[in-house]
N, C-alpha and C positions, 0 to 999 in steps of 0.2 A: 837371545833375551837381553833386557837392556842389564849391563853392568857385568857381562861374561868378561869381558875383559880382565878388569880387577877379580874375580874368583879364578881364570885361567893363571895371572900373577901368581895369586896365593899358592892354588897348590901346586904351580911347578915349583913356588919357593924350597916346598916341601917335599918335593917330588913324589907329588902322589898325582894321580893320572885323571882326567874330566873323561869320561863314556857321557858323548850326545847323542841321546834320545829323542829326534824331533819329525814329525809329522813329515812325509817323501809327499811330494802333491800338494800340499799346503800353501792356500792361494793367499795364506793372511799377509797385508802389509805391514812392515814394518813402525809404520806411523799408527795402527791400529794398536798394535803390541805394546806397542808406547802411552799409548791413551790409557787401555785396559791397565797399566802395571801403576800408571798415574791413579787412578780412581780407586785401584787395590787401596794403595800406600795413603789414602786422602782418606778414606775411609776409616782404616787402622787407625790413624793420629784422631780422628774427632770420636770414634770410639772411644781410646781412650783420656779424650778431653773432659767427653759428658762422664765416663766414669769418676774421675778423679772429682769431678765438680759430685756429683750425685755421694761420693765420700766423705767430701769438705761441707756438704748441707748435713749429711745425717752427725758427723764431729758437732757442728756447732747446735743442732737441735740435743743433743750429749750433755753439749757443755752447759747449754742452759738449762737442763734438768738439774742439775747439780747445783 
């Protein structure tokens, strides 16, 4: 997965131990994996973009009640 590198870092900082769990036969590419963890993470941040904006509208309909 993209970024094992930096979590293998950490916990052997720690010395705690990674157990991989991954598909034996698994025809996915690499570049696919990559795509998918892309669109996760793109998604997350404009979730929480509209949130915050859907926040900052209901404050100001607040503030103008007052």
């Amino acid at each position: 997965r993209v970024g094992f590198e930096l979590f293998y870092y950490l916990f052997k900082k720690y010395h705690c131990e990674i157990i991989v769990m991954s598909d034996v036969g698994s025809e996915k590419l690499d570049s696919q994996e990559v795509f998918e963890e892309i669109v996760s993470l793109l998604n997350c941040y404009s979730m929480k973009m509209y949130s915050k904006r859907k926040c900052n509208k209901i404050k100001e309909v607040l503030q103008e009640e007052d």
